[in-house]
Residue, then its C-alpha position, 0 to 999 in steps of 0.5 A: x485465503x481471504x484477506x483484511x484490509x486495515x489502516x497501514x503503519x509505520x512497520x508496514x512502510x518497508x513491506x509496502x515500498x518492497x511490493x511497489x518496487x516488485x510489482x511497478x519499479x518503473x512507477x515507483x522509483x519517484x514515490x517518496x515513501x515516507x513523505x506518504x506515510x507522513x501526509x495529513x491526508x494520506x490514506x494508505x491501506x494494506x492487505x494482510x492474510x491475518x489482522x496485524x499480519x504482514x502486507x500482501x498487498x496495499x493502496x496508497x493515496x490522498x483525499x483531495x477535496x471529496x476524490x481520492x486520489x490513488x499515488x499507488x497500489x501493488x499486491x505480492x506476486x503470490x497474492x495476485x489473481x486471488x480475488 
């Protein structure tokens, strides 16, 4: 099954903190997740198995001068090692 990667929304906040909690709780537990949904220069990508469709997977970050720099990334247990 292939996946679309599409700009995250605020519907997705609650799925993308619930695949980072599953995946790396220990990495997670200081990420503020709607401070990164709220940031100016944040980049945050899901992975969806359908356009609009739920998040199996995401990446979280910031453009910082000409680098990104990564603050989070997790895919559903289900999803992993899939390609």
């Amino acid at each position: 099954m292939g996946f679309r990667i599409r700009s995250a929304r605020q519907a997705d906040r609650a799925a993308v903190e619930a695949l980072s909690r599953a995946a790396l709780p220990e990495a997670t537990a200081a990420l503020d997740f709607a401070a990164e949904f709220a940031h100016d220069d944040a980049i945050l990508l899901v992975a969806a198995a359908a356009p609009g469709g739920a998040a199996s997977g995401h990446a979280l970050g910031r453009r910082v001068a000409s680098e990104f720099e990564v603050h989070g990334i997790a895919a559903a247990a289900d999803r992993r090692r899939a390609g």
